[in-house]
C-alpha positions as CSV (number, residue, x, y, z in Angstrom):
1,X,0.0,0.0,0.0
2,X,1.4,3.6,-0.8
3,X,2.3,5.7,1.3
4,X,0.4,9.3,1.9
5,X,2.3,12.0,1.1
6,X,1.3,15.3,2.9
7,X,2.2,18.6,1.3
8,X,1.7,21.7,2.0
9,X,-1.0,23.8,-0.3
10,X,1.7,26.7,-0.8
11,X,3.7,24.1,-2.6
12,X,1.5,21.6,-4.1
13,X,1.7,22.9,-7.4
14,X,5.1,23.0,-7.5
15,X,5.2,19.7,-6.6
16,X,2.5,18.3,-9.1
17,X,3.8,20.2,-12.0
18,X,6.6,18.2,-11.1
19,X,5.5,15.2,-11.3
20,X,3.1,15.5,-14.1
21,X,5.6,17.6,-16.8
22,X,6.5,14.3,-18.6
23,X,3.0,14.1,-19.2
24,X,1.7,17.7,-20.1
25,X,5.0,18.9,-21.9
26,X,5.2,16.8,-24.7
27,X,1.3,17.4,-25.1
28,X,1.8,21.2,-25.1
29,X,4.4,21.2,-27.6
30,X,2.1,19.2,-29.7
31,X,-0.4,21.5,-29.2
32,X,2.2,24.1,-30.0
33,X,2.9,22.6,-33.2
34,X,-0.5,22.1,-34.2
35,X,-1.5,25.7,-33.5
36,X,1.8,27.1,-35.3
37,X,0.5,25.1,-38.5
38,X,-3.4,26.6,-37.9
39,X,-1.4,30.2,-37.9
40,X,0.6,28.8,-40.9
41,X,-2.5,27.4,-42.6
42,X,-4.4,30.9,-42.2
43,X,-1.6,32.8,-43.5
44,X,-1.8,31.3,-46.9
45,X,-5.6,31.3,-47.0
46,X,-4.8,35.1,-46.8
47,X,-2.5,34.9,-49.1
48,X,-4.6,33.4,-51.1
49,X,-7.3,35.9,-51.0
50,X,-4.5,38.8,-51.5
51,X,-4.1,37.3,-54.6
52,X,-7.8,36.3,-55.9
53,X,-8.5,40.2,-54.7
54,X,-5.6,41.7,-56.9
55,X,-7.0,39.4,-59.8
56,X,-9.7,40.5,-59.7
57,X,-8.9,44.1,-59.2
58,X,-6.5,43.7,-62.1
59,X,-9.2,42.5,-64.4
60,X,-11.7,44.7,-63.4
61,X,-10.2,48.0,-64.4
62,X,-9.8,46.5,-67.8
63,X,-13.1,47.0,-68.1
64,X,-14.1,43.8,-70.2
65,X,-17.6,43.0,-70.2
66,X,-16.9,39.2,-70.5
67,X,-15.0,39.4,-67.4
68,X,-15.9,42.3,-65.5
69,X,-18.5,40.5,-63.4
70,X,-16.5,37.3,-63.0
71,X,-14.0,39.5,-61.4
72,X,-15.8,41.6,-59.6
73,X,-17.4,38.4,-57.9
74,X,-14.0,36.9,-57.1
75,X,-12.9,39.9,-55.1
76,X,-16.0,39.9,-53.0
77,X,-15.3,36.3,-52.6
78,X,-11.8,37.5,-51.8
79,X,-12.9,40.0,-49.7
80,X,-15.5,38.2,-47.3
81,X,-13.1,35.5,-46.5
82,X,-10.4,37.7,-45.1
83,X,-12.6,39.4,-43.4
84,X,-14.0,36.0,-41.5
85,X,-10.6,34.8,-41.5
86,X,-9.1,37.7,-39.6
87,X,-11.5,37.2,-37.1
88,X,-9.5,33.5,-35.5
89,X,-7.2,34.2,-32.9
90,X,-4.6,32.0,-32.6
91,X,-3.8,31.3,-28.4
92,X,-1.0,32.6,-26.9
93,X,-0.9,29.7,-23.9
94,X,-2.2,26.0,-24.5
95,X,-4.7,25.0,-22.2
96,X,-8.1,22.6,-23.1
97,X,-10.2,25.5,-22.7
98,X,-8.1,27.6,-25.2
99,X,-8.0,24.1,-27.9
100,X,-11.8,24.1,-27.5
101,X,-12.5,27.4,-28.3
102,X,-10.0,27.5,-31.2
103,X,-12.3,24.2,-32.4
104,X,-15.2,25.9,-32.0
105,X,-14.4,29.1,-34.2
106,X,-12.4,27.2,-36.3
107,X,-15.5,25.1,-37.2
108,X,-18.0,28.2,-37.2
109,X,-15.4,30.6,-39.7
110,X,-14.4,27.6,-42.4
111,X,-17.9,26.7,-42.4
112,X,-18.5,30.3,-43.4
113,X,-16.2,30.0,-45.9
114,X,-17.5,27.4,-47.8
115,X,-20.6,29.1,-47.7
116,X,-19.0,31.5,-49.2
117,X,-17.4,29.1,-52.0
118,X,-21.1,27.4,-53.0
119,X,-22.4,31.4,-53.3
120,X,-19.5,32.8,-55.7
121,X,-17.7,30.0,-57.3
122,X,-20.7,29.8,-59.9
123,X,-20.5,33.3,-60.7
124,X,-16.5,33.3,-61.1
125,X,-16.3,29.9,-63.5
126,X,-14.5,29.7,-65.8
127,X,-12.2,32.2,-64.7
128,X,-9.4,32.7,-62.2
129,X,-9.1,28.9,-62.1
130,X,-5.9,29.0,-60.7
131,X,-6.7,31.2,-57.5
132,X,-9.6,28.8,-56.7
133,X,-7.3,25.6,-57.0
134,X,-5.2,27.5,-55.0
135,X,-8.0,28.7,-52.5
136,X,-9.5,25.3,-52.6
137,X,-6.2,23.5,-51.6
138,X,-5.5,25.9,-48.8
139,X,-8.7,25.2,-47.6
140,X,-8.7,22.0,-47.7
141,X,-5.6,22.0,-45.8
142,X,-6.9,23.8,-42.6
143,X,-9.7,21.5,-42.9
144,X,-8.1,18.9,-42.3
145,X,-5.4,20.8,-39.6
146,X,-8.9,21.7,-38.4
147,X,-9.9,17.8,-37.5
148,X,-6.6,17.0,-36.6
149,X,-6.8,20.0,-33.7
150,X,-10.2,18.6,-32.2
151,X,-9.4,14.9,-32.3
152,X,-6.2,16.4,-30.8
153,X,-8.4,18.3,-27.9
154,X,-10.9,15.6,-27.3
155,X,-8.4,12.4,-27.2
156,X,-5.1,12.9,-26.6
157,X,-5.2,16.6,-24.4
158,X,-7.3,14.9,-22.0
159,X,-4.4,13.8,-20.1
160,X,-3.5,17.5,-20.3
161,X,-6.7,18.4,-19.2
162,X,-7.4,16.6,-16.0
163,X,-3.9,18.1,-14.7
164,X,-5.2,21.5,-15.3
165,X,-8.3,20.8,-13.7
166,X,-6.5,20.2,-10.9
167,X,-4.7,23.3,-11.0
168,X,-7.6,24.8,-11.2
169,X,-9.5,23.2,-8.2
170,X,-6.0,24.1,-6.2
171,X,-6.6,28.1,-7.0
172,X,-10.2,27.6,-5.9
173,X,-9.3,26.0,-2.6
174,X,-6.7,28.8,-2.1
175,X,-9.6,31.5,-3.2
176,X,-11.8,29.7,-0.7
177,X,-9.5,29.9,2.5
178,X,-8.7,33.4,1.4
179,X,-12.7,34.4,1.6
180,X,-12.8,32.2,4.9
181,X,-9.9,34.9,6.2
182,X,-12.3,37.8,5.0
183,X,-15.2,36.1,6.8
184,X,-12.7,35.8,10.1
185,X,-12.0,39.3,10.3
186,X,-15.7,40.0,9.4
187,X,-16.9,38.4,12.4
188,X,-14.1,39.3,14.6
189,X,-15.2,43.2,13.8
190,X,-18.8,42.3,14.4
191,X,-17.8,40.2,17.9
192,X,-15.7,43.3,19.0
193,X,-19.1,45.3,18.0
194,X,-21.7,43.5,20.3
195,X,-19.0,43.6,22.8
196,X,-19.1,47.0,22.7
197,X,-22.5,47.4,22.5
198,X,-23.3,45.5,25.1
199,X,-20.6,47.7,27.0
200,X,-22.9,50.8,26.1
201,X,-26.3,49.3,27.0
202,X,-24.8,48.3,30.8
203,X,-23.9,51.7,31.4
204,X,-26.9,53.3,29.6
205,X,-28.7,50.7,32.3
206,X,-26.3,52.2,35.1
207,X,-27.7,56.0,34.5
208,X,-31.1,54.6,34.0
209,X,-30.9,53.0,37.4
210,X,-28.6,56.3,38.9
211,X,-31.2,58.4,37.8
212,X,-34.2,56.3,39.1
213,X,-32.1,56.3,42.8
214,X,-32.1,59.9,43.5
215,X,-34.6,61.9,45.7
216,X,-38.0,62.5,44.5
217,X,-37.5,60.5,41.6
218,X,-36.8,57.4,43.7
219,X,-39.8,58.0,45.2
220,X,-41.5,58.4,42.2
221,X,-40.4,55.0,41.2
222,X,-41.6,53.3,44.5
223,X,-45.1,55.4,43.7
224,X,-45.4,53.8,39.8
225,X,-44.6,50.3,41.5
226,X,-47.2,50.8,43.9
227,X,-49.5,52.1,41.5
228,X,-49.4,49.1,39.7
229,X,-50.4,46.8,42.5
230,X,-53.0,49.1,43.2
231,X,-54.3,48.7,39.7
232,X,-54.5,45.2,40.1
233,X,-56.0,45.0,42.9
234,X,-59.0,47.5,41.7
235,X,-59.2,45.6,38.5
236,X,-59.3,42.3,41.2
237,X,-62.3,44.1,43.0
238,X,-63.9,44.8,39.8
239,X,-63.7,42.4,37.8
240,X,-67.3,41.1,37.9
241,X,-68.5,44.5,37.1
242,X,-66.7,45.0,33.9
243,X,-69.6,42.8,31.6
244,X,-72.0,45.2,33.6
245,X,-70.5,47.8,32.8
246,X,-70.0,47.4,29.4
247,X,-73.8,46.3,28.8
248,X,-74.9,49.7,30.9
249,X,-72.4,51.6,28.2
250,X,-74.5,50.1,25.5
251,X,-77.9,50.4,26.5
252,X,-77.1,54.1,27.3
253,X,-76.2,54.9,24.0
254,X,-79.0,53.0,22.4
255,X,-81.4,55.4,25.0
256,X,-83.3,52.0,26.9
257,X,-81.0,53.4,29.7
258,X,-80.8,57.8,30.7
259,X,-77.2,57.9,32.1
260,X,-76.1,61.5,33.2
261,X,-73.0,62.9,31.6
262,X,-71.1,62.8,34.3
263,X,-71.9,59.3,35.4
264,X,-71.4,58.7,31.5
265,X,-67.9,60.0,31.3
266,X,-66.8,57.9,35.0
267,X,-68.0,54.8,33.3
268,X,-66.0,55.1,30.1
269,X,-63.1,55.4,33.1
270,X,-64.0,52.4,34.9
271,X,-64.0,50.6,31.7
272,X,-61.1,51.8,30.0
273,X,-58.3,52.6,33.5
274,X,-60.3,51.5,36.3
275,X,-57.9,52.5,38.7
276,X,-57.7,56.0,37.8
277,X,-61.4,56.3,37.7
278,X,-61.5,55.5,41.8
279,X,-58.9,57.3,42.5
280,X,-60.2,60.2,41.0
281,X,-63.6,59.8,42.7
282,X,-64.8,61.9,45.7
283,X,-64.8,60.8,49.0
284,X,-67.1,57.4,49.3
285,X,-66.6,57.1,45.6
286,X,-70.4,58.7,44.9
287,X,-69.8,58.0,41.1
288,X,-69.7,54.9,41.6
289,X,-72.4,54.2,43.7
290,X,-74.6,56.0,41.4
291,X,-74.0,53.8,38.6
292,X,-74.0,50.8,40.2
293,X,-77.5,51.4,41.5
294,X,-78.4,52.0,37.7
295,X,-77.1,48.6,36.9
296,X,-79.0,47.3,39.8
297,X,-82.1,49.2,38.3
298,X,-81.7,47.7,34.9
299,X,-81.8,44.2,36.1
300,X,-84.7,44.6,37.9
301,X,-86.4,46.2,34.9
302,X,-85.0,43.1,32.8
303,X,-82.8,45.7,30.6
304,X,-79.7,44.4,31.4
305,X,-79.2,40.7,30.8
306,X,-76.3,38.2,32.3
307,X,-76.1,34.6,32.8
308,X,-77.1,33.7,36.0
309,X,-73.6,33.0,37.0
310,X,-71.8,36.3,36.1
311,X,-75.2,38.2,37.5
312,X,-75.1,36.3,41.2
313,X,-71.2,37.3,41.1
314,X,-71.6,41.5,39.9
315,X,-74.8,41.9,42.3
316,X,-72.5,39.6,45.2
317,X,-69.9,42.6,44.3
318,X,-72.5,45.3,43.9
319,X,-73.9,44.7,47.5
320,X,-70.5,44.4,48.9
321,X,-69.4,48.1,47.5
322,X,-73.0,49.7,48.6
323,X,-73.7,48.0,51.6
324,X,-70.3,46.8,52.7
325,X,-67.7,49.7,52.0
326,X,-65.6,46.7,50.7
327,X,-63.8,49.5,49.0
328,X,-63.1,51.8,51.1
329,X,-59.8,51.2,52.1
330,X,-58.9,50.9,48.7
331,X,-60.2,53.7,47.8
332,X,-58.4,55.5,50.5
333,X,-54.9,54.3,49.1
334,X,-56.2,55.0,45.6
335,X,-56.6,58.3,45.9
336,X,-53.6,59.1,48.2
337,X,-50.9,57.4,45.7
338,X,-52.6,59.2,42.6
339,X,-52.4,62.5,44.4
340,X,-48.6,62.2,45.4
341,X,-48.2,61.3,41.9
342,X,-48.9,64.1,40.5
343,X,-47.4,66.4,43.4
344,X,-44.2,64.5,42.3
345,X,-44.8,65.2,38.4
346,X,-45.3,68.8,38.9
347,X,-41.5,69.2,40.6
348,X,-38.8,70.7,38.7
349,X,-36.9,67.9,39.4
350,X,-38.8,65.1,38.4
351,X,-39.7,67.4,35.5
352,X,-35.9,67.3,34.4
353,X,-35.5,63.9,35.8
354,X,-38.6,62.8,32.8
355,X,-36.7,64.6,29.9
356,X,-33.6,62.6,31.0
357,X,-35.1,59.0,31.2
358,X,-36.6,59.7,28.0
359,X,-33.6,60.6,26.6
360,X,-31.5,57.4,28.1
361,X,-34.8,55.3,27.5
362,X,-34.4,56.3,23.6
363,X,-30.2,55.7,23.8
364,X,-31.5,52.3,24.8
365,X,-33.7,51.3,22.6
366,X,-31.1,52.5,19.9
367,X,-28.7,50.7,21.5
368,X,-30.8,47.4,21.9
369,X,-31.8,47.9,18.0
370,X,-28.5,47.7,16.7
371,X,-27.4,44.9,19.3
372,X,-30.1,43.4,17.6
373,X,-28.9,44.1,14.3
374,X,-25.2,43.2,15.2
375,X,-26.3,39.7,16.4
376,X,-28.2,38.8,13.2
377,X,-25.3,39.7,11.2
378,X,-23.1,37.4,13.3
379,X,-25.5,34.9,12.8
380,X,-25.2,35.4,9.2
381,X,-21.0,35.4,9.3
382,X,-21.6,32.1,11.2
383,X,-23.3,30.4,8.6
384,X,-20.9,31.5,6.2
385,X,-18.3,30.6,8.0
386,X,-19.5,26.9,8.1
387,X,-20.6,26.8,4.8
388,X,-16.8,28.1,3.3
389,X,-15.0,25.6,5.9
390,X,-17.8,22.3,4.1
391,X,-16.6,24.0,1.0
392,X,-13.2,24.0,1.5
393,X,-13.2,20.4,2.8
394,X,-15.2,19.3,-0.3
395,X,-12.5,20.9,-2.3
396,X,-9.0,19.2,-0.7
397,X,-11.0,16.1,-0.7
398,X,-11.7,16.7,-4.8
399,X,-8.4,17.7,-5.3
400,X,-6.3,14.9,-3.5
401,X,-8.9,12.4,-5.5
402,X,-7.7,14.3,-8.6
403,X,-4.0,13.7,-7.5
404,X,-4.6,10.1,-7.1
405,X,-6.5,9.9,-10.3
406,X,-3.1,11.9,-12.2
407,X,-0.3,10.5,-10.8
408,X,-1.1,7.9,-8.8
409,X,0.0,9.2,-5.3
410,X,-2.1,9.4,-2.6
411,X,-1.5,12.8,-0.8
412,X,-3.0,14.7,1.8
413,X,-3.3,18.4,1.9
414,X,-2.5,20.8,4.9
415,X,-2.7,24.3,4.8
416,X,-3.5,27.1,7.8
417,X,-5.8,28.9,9.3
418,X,-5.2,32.9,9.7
């Protein structure tokens, strides 16, 4: 069993050229030959055409009506197939793609030609028989050079071929690591960006909480908090009211039901911020009790409907709030948190205190957007990052299989990482 060789990727084609030259150097200067005997080959069909295109010049200015059109059809022949002919370029370098391509407008431009022949030879005959031998000869020729080129290409360059695809594959592998380097420092940049992002949305977090600590306006903190469990706890103590509630809304608008404005506009509130609509009420909440006696009213006039479930709970509440003062206490702290609210809001301090949390609230929101933004872009360099190192592995695997297949060695690739 043969040993694996492992070489380096700097060096690998060093190494394979190597160990392949006996193969693609006499095949090159074959391919040299052949394409210096296509160059060869075109020159005289020029040559050629010079000639038939002086002829016919020549005979033209005579002026002989027996030849003049015979003459002037041989130097538009002339003419047509140095112009197609000029348009072949011979390679400077041999490779299978440049053979192939020489093939292909080989084929396409003597093909023209002989169009060219069938359409003017007629209209030349009898004359100039010696430049169409000569034309015809000439042609024939790179015919045939051109037949011997593509069974040269297609059959015996092969050999040729598969080395440079293998040359080939290795500049693709080296283009590949040097995009996975460019993904590196991509993602490097965008790690060193969340890090310092993050850095900025801690400290925005530190004067956000600074600011929140001072004075008034840590007492306006402790005030919000404690609003909030006071507006569950309302919602709590309501909350068989609300389908009431609603249904009185309804029927007042509809007319079945005269609601006052005022007891009108308190029941929007104790629909829409509950809280704020008992806090805002007058002592023993008379509002209130007002409307809840007109939802008492309405179901006992049959206007306001429930299932018997929900109506045993709202007139259980109902009772409790009339007859009880189940909310009194509530009430109480309702209205003394809402008040020392807005004593709070109307300082200078808190004032300024506002406009600065907005501000820093705002930084943060910037800041967590583009943290946002950061991370998917990461996410996106990750992916790439895989999908370059499968492709890179895919390709040393393809190009030590390719090895193999060339020279028989079995070789193993190793390269580095930036």
């Amino acid at each position: 069993m043969s040993k694996t060789l492992e070489i380096p990727l700097d060096g690998l084609k060093k190494w394979l050229d190597q160990k392949t030259v006996h193969v693609t150097e006499p095949l090159k200067e074959r391919g040299t030959s052949l394409l210096t005997s296509i160059d060869s080959r075109l020159n005289e069909v020029r040559e050629v055409c010079e000639r038939l295109s002086a002829d016919g010049e020549k005979e033209m200015r005579k002026g002989d009506p027996k030849t003049y059109r015979s003459a002037r059809a041989a130097n538009r022949l002339a003419r047509n197939v140095l112009e197609r002919v000029e348009k072949v370029l011979i390679p400077d370098e041999i490779s299978y793609e440049n053979l192939q391509t020489l093939c292909i407008e080989l084929e396409k431009t003597l093909a023209l030609v002989e169009r060219e022949r069938r359409e003017w030879f007629p209209q030349i005959e009898p004359y100039f028989i010696m430049d169409r031998r000569r034309l015809d000869s000439t042609f024939k020729k790179a015919m045939e050079l051109m037949e011997e080129l593509r069974n040269f290409s297609s059959r015996q360059y092969v050999r040729a071929k598969a080395v440079e695809d293998t040359f080939s594959t290795i500049d693709k592998l080296s283009q590949s690591l040097n995009a996975l380097d460019e993904v590196e420092v991509h993602r490097k940049r965008m790690e060193w960006r969340e890090r310092d992002l993050e850095k900025k949305i801690a400290e925005n977090q530190r004067k956000i909480a600074r600011a929140q600590n001072k004075g008034e306006v840590s007492e306006l903190v402790q005030i919000n908090r404690k609003i909030e469990d006071l507006e569950g706890k309302v919602k709590h103590d309501l909350r068989y009211l609300q389908k009431p509630f609603f249904k009185l809304q309804s029927l007042a608008r509809g007319a079945d039901v005269s609601l006052p404005l005022d007891e009108a506009k308190k029941l929007s509130e104790y629909l829409n911020d509950p809280f704020v609509a008992l806090a805002t009420e007058e002592e023993g909440y008379p509002l209130l009790k007002r409307i809840l006696r007109r939802v008492e009213d309405a179901i006992v006039r049959g206007k306001l409907k429930l299932k018997s479930s929900h109506l045993r709970k709202a007139q259980e509440q109902i009772n409790s709030i009339l007859h009880e003062g189940s909310l009194i206490s509530l009430h109480q702290s309702c209205k003394e948190t809402f008040s020392r609210k807005k004593d709070l809001l109307s300082s200078e301090s808190i004032a300024a205190f506002q406009n600065e949390l907005e501000r820093l609230q705002k930084d943060l929101r910037d800041l967590q957007k583009r943290k946002e933004l950061a991370n998917s872009r990461s996410v996106v360099l990750d992916n790439e990052h895989k999908r370059t190192l499968e492709k890179i592995e895919t390709q040393k695997k393809e190009i030590e299989n390719m090895i193999l297949e060339v020279t028989g060695k079995k070789v193993q690739i190793s390269y580095s990482f930036k």
